[in-house]
C-alpha positions in Angstrom: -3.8 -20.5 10.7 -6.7 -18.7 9.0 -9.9 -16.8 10.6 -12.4 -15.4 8.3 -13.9 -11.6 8.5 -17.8 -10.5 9.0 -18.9 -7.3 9.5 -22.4 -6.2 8.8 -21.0 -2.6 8.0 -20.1 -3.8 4.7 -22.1 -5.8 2.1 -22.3 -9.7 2.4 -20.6 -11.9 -0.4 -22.5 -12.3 -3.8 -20.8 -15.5 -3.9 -19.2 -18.4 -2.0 -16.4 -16.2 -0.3 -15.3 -14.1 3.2 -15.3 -10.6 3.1 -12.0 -11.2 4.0 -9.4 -13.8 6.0 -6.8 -13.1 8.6 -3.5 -15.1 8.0 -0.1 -15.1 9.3 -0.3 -11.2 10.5 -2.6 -10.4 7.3 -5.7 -9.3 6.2 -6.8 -10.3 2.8 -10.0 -8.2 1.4 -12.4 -10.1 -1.3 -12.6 -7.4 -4.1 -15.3 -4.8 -2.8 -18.2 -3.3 -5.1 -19.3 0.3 -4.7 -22.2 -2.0 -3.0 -23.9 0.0 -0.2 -24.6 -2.1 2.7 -27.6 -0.1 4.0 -29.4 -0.9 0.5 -27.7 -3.9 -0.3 -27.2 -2.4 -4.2 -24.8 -0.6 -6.1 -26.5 3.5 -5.6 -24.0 5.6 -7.4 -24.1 5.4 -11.1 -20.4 7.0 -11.2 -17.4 5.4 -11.2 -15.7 8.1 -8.4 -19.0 7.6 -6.2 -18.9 3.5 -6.9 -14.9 4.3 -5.5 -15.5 6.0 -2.5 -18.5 3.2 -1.7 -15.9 0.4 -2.2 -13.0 1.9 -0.3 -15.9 2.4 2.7 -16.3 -0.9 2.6 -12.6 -2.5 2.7 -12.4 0.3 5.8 -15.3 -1.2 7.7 -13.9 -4.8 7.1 -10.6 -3.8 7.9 -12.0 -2.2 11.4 -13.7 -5.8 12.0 -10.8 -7.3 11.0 -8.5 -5.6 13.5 -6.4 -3.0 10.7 -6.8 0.2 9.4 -6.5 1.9 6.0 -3.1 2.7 7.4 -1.9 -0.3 7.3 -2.9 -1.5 3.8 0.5 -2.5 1.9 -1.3 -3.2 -1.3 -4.6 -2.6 -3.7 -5.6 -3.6 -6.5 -8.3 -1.8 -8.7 -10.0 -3.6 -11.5 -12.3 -1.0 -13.8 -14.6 -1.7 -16.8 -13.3 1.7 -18.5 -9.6 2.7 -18.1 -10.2 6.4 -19.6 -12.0 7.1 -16.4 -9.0 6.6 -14.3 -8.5 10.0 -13.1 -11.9 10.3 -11.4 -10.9 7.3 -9.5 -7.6 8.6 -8.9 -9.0 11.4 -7.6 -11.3 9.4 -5.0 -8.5 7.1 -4.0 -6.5 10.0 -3.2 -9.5 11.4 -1.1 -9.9 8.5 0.8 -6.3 7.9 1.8 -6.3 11.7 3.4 -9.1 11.4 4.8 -8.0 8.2 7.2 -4.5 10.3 7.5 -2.6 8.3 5.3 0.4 10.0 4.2 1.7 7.1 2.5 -0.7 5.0 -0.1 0.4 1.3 -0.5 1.4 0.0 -3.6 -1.0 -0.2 -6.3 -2.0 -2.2 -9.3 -5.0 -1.3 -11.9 -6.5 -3.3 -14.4 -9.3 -2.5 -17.3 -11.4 -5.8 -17.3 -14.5 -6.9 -19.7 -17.0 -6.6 -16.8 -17.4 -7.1 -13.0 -20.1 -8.7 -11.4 -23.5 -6.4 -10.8 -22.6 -4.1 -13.7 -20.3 -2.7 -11.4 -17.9 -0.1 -12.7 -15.1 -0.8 -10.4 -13.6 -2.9 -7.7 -11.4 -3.2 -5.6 -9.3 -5.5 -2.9 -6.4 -4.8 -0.3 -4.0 -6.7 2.0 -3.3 -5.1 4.8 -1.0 -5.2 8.0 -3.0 -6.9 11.1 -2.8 -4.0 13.9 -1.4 -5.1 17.2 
């Protein structure tokens, strides 16, 4: 059985797709843009500041979904420009601390062509359903 996720704390698809969709005790993000939901645009023109807008964004639809950045198991990163790793690195790193991860889930990056809006980065998790 699957449920699909809303939450109007982070920004609505661009496409036909759910934010995300609880299955069999997980939580499956759609990749996340540094979209911010308040202007319904991508504001920073960085990739670290597009980063930390994304990662909001799984964290509000993981708190809609029922989870918590604590309990993602895995992300994947996709990036227009690998050489600018380290700033993301650097903003991933922020973000876990910042919920009190101790831990980071596995991980997977990939330098594609393009993402949608111009973006500069994006991201998706699955994550543990919280009892």
């Amino acid at each position: 059985m699957k449920t699909t996720v809303f939450t109007p704390n982070a920004p609505a698809a661009v496409g036909p797709y759910s934010q995300a969709v609880k299955a069999n005790g997980f939580v499956f993000t759609a990749g996340q843009l540094g979209i911010d939901p308040s202007e319904g645009a991508i504001v920073a023109t960085d990739v670290a500041g597009q980063t930390r807008q994304a990662l909001a964004n799984i964290s509000a639809i993981l708190k809609a979904a029922g989870s918590s950045a604590n309990s993602i198991v895995k992300a994947a990163i996709y990036m227009t420009d690998l050489q600018l790793f380290g700033d993301v690195n650097t903003a991933y790193a922020e973000f876990f601390a910042q919920e009190g991860v101790s831990e980071p889930p596995a991980r997977a990056i990939a330098e594609v062509a393009a993402l949608p809006l111009k973006a500069l980065i994006e991201i998706e998790v699955i994550a543990l359903l919280e009892a």
